[in-house]
N, C-alpha and C positions, 0 to 999 in steps of 0.2 A: 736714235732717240730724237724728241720732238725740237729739243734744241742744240740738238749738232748741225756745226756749219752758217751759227750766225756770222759769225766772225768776217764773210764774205757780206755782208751789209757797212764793216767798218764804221765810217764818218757820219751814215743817215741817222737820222733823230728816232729812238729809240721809243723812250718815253719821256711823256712830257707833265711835268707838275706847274701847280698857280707860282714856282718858285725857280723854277730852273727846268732846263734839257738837258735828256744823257743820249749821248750816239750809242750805240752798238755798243763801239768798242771799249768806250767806258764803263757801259752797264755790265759787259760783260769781265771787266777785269775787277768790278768789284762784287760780281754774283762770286768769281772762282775766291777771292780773297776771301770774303766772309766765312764762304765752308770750309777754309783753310785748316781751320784744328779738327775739321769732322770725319772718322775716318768712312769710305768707303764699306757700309756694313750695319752701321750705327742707323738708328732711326731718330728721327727728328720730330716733336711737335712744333708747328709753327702755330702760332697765335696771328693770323692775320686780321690784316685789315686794308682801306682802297691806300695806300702810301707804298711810296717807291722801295722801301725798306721790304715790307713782303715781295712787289716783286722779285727784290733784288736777291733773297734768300731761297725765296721759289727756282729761280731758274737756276743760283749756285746748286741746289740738295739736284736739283735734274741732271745738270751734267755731271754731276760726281755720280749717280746714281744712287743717294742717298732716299729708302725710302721716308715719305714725309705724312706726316698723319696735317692736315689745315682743320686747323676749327678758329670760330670766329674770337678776335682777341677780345670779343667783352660777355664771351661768356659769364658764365655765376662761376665766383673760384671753385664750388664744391664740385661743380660739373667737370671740370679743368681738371682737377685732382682725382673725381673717379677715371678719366681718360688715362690720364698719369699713371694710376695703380690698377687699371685690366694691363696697360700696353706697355709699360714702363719704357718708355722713350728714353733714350743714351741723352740728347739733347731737347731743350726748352729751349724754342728760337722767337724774339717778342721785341717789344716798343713799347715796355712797362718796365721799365725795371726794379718797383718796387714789387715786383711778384715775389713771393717767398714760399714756396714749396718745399716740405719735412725732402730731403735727400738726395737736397739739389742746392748748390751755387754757382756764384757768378765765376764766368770762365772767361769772359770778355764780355767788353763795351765798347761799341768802335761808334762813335756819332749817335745815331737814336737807336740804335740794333743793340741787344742785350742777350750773349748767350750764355743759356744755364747749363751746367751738366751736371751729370750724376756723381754723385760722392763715393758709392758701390762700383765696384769691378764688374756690372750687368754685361749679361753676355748674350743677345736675343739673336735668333737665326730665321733668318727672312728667306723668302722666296724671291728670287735673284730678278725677275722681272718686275716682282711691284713697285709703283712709281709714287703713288698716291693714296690715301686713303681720305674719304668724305663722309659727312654724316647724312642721310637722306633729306633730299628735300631744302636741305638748311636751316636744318632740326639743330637743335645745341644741344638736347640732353638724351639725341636718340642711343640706347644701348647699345647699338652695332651700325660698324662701318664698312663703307661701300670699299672693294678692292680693287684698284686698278692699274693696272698693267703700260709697261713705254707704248706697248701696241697698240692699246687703247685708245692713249692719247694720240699718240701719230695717225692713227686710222681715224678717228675722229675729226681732228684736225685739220689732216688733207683733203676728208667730205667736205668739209665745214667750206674751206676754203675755195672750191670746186662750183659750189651750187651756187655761193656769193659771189662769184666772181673777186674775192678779196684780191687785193691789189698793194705792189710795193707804196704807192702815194695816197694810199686809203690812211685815213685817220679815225680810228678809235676813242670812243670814251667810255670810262668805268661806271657804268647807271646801275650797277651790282656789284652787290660784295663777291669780293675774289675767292671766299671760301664755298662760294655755290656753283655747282657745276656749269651754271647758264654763261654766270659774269668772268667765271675763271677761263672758259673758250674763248669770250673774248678777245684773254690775253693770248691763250696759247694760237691762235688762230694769225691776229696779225703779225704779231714777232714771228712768227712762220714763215710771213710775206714779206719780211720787210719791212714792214709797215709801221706806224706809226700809233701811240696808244696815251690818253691825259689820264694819267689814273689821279684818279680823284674821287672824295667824299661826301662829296653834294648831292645833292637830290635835285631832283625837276622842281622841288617848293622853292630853292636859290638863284636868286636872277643869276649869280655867278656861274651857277652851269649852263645858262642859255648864251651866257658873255663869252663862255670857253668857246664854245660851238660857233660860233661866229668870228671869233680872234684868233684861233686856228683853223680854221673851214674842215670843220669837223668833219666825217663823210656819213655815216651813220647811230646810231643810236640804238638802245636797247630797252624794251620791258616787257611786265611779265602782267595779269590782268590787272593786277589792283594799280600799277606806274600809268595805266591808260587812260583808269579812272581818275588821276590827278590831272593829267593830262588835258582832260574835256574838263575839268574846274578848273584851272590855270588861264585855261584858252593859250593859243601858240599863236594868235594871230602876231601879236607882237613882238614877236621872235624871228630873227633873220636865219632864214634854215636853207638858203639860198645853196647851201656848200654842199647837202646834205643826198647823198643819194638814195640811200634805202634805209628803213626802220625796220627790225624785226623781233619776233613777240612770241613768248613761249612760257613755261614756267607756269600752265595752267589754262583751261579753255577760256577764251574771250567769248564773251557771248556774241551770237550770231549778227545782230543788231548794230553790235558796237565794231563788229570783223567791219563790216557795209560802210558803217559811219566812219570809219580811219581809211579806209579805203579808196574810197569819194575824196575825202578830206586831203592825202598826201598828192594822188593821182594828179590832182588840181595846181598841185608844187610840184609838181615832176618826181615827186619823189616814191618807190616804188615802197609797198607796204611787205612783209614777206612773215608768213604766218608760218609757226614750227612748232612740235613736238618733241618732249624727248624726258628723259628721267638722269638720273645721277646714275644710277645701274646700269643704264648706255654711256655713260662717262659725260655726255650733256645732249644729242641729238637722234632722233631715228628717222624724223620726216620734217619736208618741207611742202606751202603751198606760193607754188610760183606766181607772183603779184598777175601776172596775165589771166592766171584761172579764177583769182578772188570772187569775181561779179557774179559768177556762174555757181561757183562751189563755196561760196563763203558758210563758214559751220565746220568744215571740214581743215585737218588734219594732214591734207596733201599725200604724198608720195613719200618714198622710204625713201632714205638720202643714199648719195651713190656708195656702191660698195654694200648696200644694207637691202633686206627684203622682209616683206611680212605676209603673215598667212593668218589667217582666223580659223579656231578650235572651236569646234561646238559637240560635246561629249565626246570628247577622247578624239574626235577625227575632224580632219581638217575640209573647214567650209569651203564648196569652189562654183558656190550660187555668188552671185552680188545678190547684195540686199539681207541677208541673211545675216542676223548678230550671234557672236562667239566672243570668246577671248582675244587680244591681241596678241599675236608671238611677232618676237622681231629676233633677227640674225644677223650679225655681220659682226667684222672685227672691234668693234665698239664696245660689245658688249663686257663688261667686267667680269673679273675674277671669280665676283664671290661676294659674301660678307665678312665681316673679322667682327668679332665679340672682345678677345684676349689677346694677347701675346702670341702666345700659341697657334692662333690663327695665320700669324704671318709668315706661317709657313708652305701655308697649302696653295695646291697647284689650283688652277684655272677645273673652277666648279662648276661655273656654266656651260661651256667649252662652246660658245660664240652665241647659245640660245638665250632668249630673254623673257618668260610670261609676264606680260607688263601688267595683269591685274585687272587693267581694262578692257572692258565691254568695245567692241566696235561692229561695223559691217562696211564691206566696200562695195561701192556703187558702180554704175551699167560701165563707169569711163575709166576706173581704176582708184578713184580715190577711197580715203579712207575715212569714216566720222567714228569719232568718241561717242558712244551714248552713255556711258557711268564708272563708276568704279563697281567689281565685283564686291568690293565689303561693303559698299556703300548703299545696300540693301537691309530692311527690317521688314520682318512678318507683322503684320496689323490683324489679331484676329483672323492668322493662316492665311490672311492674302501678301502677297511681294509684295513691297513699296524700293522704288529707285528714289532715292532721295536727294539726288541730280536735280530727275525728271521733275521733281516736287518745288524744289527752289527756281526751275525754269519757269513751273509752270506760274508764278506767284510775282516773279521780273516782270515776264510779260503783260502782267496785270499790273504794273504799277508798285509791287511789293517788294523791297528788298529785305530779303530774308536768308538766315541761315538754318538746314535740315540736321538732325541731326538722332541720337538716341540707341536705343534695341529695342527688340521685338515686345510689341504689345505697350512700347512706353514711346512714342515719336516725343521731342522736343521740337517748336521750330520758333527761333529766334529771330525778334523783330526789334528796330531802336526807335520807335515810335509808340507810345501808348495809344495814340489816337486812331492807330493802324489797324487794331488788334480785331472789331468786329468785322472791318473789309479783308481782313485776312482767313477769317473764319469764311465769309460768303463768298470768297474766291475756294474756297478748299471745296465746301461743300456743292460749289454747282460744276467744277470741273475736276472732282475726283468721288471713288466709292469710299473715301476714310470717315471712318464714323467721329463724330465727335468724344466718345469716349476712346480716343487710341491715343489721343494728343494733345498736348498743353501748349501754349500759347507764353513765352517768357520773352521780356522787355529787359534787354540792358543796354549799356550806353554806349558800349562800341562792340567791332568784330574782332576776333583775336586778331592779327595778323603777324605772320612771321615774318624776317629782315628779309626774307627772299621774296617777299609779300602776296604769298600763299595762307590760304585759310587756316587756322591750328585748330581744326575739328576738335581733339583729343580734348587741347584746355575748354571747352563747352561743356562736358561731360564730368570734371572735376566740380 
């Protein structure tokens, strides 16, 4: 399991908060204390959040092999409670304790940690390898959970580990919440190595996480597109990033523009850029682009991480032209279980059985790499022609527009937060696409959705 055998790191610093440091050994004597009343069996929600308290729970439920369902602790209660009654959880593990759930109380309170248990004799029969369960994306009210496996995580984790070269004196920081598969590798990645991690709740908007990074000689950093768009409004020049070796970025395509410009921009600090792919249904990664090929391939999506390999589907058979778009399929021990809806679900074996249709569109090129060009749902008919609605939002950036696509067939939305945009947005459609003007309306709001993993929320547009 991913964290058997910390205990040989002992005395090194563990993780570290704006408030304290724990070695190993402490962290680890109170990961096992906490799940002390949990039996081996029992499923757990954790309510997390970036505090030493989640991790501290996270790594107890792993080595017990208790599996753990993480959703984020500031869900809406109703969301919480429909989790609660599909999966009925043995334990409610949080840093609320005024939570109050119909048939459940308090079982302990040790410091800020609060565990609930069931008032019922619940008796749920799990599937002996699941580790984890996640909501896609770092969705809170998605219906169905991602299932994943110890192997999962450890095959994930020793990629992860592998292509970064992570390292026992590497220092980590939390730039994601723990309950999203990007920001939770993080953790599982450097406590792997030894390594060192500030879990914390700041954002790049907080001079305090650029003060961390500097007061600890952070070594790298984490985001995903929307953390790079703060990033180029903050400016970094002011920021001592001196400690800092590599930055890397996933959790959605960066535009090709902005790959070039952080690219240029770290190179210049010695600091290497490293561009990645991956979903929650590969546990967090598939591919990596090595900071040497950026200049050359930047747009691209890189290589399949080790252990992992990918092939492209184009009607039922697999494409073996470069240049030719299909489906993406990825392979490797990474890929999860399954989904879970119920209860019930956490019983079933390994649904994928290591295969993964990622949904997206790609094609790989003369050298091996691989580019995203859309999502397959992320297509509308306009009066019987396709529209990629990627391609559309691309094509509206590069002119100056930021816009979000969105809709069904024969009705396009495309959202803009500018009223004054609205005719240039029109005469960019019409001179560099065939969309008629009756396929599409033109809607002004104030902001874009964005999710805590700070991914677009298509869906809430469409409500």
């Amino acid at each position: 399991m991913i964290f058997d055998g910390l205990e040989r790191f002992a005395d090194r610093i563990a993780i570290i908060t704006a408030t304290k440091q724990y070695s190993y050994r402490e962290l680890l004597l109170w990961a096992d204390d906490i799940v002390s009343c949990i039996q081996t069996g029992d499923v757990v929600l954790l309510l997390s959040d970036n505090t030493v308290e989640t991790v501290v729970a996270y790594i107890g439920a792993m080595r017990k092999k208790i599996p753990t369902i993480i959703l984020n602790a500031h869900t809406p209660l109703d969301n919480i409670i429909d989790i609660v009654r599909r999966f009925l959880p043995t334990h409610i593990v949080g840093v609320n304790d005024k939570l109050e759930i119909e048939g459940y109380r308090k079982s302990l309170k040790k410091d800020r940690t609060t565990i609930w248990s069931t008032v019922s004799s619940l008796s749920t029969c799990v599937n002996e390898e699941l580790a984890i369960l996640l909501t896609t994306s770092g969705s809170t009210g998605s219906p169905k959970l991602v299932r994943l496996s110890h192997l999962n995580l450890l095959a994930n984790t020793t990629s992860i580990c592998q292509y970064l070269n992570i390292k026992s004196d590497d220092i980590g920081i939390t730039c994601l919440p723990l309950y999203y598969s990007f920001g939770l590798s993080l953790l599982n990645t450097h406590l792997y190595q030894g390594a060192s991690v500030i879990v914390t709740d700041e954002s790049f908007l907080n001079p305090l996480f650029w003060k961390m990074i500097q007061e600890y000689h952070v070594t790298t950093f984490s985001g995903v597109p929307y953390s790079f768009s703060i990033l180029k409004r903050i400016g970094l020049d002011r920021f001592d990033l001196s400690s800092v070796r590599y930055v890397t970025q996933a959790g959605g395509k960066l535009p090709k523009e902005d790959v070039e410009y952080w690219d240029n921009y770290f190179k210049k600090r010695g600091i290497d850029l490293i561009v990645m792919y991956g979903q929650t249904e590969a546990t967090a990664r598939m591919s990596y682009l090595p900071s040497a090929f950026l200049k050359n391939h930047s747009g691209s999506i890189g290589i399949a991480i080790p252990g992992g390999r990918f092939s492209i589907i184009k009607d039922g058979k697999i494409v073996t032209t470069s240049e030719s778009e299909g489906e993406l399929i990825y392979q490797g021990d990474n890929v999860s279980m399954g989904y879970a809806e119920n209860k019930d679900d956490l019983t079933l074996g390994d649904c994928n059985q290591g295969t993964l249709h990622t949904g997206d569109l790609a094609y790989r090129d003369k050298d091996g790499f691989y580019y995203i060009t859309g999502r397959m749902k992320r297509f509308v008919k306009l009066f019987g022609n396709r529209t990629n609605l990627d391609e559309l939002e691309g094509i509206l950036k590069q002119n100056g527009i930021e816009a979000l696509c969105a809709g069904t067939d024969d009705n396009l939305r495309i959202y803009i937060k500018d009223l004054s945009l609205r005719d240039k947005t029109e005469e960019i459609i019409r001179k560099n696409t065939l969309i008629s003007t009756l396929a599409y309306k033109i809607i002004v709001i104030d902001h874009f959705p964005i999710s805590e993993s700070g991914k677009i929320m298509y869906a809430k547009l469409l409500e």
